[in-house]
N, C-alpha and C positions, 0 to 999 in steps of 0.2 A: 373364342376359346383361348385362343394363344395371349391373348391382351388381358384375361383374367389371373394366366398361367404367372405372367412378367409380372401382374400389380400383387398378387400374392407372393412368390419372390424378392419383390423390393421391401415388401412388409417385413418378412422376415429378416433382411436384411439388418433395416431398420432397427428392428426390434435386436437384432446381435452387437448392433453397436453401442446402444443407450449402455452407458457405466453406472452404475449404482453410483449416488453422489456420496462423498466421502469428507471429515471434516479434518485439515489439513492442521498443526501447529508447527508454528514457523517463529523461530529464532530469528532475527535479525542483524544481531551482532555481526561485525565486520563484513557484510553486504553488501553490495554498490546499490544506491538506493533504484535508480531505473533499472537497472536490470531485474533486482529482485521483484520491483512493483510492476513490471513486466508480465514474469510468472505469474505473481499472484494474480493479477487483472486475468490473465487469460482461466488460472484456476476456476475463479469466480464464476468466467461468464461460461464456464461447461458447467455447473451447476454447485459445485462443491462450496461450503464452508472454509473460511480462512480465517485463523486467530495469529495472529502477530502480535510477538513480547519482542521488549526493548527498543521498541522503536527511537530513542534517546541514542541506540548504538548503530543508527544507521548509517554509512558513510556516503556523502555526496565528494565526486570527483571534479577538480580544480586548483586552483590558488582562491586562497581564503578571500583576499581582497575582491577578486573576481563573484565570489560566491556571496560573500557578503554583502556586496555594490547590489549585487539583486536582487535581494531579497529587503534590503532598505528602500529598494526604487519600486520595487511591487506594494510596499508600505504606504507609499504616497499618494497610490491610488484610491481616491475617498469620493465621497456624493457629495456634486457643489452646494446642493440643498440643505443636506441635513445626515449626517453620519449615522443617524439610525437606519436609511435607508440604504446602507451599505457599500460598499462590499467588504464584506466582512472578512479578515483577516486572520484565519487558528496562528495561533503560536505557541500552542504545543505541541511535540513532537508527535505525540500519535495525533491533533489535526493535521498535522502538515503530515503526513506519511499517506492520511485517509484521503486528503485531497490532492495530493498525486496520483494515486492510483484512482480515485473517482474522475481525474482527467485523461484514465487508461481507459474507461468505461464510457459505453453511449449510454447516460444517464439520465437521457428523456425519454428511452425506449422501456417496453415494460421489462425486457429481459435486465439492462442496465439497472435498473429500480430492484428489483428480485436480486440480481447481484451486491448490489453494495449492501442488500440488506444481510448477508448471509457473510463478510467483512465486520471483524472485530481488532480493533487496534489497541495496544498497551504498552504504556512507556516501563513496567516491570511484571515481572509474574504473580497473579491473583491467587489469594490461596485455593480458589477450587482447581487450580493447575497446576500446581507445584509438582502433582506426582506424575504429572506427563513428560514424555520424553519427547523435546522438539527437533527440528529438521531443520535445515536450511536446504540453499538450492548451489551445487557446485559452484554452477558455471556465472553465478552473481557475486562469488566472493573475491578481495579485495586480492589484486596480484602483485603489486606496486606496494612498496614500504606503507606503511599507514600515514607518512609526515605529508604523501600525495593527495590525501584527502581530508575532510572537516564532519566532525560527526554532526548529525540531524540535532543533536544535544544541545552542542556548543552556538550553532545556530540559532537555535530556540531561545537559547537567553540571553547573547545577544539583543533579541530585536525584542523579547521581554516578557518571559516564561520566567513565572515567579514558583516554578518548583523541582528546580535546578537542586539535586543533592550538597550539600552547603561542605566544604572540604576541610570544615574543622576539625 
């Protein structure tokens, strides 16, 4: 009797904790990129939806040379066979944002699978979004003058992201 009493208790329990999942829009702009992709990963894998605009504006923390050395030397890594066989390389800003935060996620589990699927990444605002109002996360934004870090942008075409806004 008493061992029905506790598993019907714990039910409810249960049951007062589940959050209705919810679908999140998230700014990017001036961001530190792991922290924010932190957040969001953890949003993710409690069930919720996450849209992410401007991913172009995310800031990763460094010296440029530093920052740039690595993502030229992670370049280098190709199939001695045959470059179809991969590893395949995003170099646009929203891939490279979606595969950090895919490397936040266990994404051979089904939960990580159902996560990433519920993740939407955009290097601008789409017009069915325009009238939403987005959010960011405090405690991921930039603290340090901006010359501290290098956006996800400039990175990206750098290493050869051919839809860089052209500054004429």
């Amino acid at each position: 009797m008493a061992s029905t009493i506790q598993e019907l208790k714990s039910e409810e329990s249960v049951e007062e904790k589940r959050i209705q999942p919810t679908k999140y829009y998230i700014d990017a702009s001036g961001q530190i990129l792991g922290r924010m992709g932190s957040k969001v990963a953890k949003l993710l894998l409690n069930g919720n939806s996450v849209v992410v605009v401007h991913a172009d504006k995310v800031l990763l923390s460094g010296s440029r040379a530093s920052v740039m050395r690595d993502f030229f030397d992670r370049l280098k890594i190709a199939s001695v066979v045959h470059p179809k066989h991969g590893p395949f390389h995003p170099r646009t800003p929203a891939g490279m944002l979606t595969r950090m935060i895919r490397g936040m996620i266990p994404r051979s589990k089904p939960s990580g699978i159902a996560a990433l699927r519920r993740l939407r990444v955009y290097t601008e605002i789409p017009k069915e979004l325009e009238k939403i109002s987005f959010t960011n996360f405090e405690e991921a934004k930039a603290t340090k003058p901006l010359a501290y870090y290098i956006p996800l942008g400039e990175v990206a075409q750098r290493i050869g992201w051919k839809g860089a806004p052209s500054e004429n």
